[in-house]
C-alpha positions as CSV (number, residue, x, y, z in Angstrom):
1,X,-44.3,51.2,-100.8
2,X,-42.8,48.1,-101.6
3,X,-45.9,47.5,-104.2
4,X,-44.6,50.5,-105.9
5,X,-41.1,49.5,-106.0
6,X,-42.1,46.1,-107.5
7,X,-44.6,47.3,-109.9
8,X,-42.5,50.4,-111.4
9,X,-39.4,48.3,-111.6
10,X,-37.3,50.7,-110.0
11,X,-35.0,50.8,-107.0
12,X,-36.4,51.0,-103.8
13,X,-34.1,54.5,-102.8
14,X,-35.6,56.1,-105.9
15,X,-39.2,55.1,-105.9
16,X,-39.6,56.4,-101.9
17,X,-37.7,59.6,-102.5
18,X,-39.6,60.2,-105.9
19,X,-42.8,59.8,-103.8
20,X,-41.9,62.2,-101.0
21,X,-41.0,64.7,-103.7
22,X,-44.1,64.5,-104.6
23,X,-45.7,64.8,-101.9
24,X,-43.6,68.1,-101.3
25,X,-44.2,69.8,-104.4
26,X,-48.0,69.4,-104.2
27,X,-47.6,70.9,-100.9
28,X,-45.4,73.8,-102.1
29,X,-47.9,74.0,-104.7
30,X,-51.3,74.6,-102.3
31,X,-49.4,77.3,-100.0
32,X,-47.6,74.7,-97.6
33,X,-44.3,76.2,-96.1
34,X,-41.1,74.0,-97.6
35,X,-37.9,74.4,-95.7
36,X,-34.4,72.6,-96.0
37,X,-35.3,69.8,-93.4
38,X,-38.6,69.0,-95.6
39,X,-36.7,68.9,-98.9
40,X,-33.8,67.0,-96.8
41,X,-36.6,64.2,-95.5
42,X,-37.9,64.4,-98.5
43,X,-34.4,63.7,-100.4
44,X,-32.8,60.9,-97.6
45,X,-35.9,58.8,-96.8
46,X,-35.5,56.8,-100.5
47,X,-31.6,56.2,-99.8
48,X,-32.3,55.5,-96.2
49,X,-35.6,52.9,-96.5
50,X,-33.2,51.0,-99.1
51,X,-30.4,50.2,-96.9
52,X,-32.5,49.6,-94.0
53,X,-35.1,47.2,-96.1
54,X,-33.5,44.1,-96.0
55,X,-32.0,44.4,-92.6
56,X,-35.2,44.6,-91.1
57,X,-36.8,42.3,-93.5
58,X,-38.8,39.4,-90.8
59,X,-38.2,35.9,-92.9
60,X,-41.5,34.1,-92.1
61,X,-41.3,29.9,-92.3
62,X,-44.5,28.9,-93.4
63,X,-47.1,27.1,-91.1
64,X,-48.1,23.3,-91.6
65,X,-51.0,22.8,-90.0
């Protein structure tokens, strides 16, 4: 995901969200059942993966061997 973000030059709330829309609509599209809490996950994981991102970011030192 964080490719994606980097490569399309977007945020990283819209590139996730955009991505899980996707992945809804294509599944709307081959018969899958879409109800609020898909398009709601689909909608709040963008938003939410951008706040959380950098808290949970792990700062590695580098190794000198």
């Amino acid at each position: 995901m964080s490719a994606m973000v980097r490569r399309a030059g977007r945020s990283a709330g819209l590139v996730p969200a955009m991505l899980e829309l996707t992945v809804v609509a294509a599944g709307w599209l081959i018969g899958c059942v879409v109800a609020i809490g898909t398009v709601a996950h689909g909608v709040a994981i963008g938003p939410i993966a951008h706040v959380l991102s950098p808290q949970l970011t792990v700062r590695l030192e580098p190794v000198l061997l």
